[in-house]
Wavefront OBJ file of the C-alpha trace (Angstrom):
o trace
v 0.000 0.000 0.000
v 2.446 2.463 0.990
v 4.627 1.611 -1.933
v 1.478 2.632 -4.148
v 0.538 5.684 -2.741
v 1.135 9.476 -4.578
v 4.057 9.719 -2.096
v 5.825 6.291 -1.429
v 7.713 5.810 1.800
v 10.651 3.504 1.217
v 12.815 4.056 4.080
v 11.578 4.834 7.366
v 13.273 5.513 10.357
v 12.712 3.011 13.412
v 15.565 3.437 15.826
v 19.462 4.422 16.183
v 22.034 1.857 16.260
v 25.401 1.724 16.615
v 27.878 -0.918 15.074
v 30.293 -2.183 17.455
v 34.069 -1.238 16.723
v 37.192 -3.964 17.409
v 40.731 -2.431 17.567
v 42.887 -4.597 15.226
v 44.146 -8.122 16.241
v 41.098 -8.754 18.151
v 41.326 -12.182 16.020
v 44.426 -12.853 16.788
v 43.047 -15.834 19.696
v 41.308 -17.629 17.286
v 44.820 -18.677 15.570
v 45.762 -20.420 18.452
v 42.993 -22.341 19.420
v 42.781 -26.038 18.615
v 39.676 -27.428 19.900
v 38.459 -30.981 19.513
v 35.498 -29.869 17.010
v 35.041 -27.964 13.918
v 33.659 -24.979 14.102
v 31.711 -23.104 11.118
v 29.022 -19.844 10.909
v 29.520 -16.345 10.551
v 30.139 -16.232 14.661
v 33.000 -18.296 14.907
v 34.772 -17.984 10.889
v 36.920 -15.183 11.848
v 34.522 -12.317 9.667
v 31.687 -11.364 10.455
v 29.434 -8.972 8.530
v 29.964 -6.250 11.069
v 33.512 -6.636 11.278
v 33.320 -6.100 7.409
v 31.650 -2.591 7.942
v 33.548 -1.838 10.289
v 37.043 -1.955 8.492
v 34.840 -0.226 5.195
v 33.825 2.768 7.895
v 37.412 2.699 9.391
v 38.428 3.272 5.150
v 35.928 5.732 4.717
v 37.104 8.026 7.522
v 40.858 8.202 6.101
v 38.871 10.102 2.537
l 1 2 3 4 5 6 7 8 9 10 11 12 13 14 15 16 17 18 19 20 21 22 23 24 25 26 27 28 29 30 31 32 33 34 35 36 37 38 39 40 41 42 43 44 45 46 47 48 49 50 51 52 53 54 55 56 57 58 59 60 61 62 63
């Protein structure tokens, strides 16, 4: 409906939120660990979709 009306809303705003920052080498544990299991998943690969912003913000600052 809202999509169809005269003057479509596409983006509205429901909140603030921040996305968390990690000074570098905050990875640097998981090289060293050598558990009896395999682990998989966003949470445990060693990137994560906000770590991925977060180095394209850090980027973005320096221009």
């Amino acid at each position: 409906e809202k999509l169809l009306a005269n003057k479509p809303v596409l983006f509205t705003k429901i909140g603030e939120r921040k996305i968390p920052r990690y000074k570098p080498g905050y990875l640097a544990d998981i090289a060293t660990l050598s558990p009896d299991f395999s682990m998989v998943g966003w949470a445990v690969s060693g990137v994560s979709i906000t770590h991925v912003v977060d180095e394209a913000e850090r980027v973005a600052e320096l221009f």
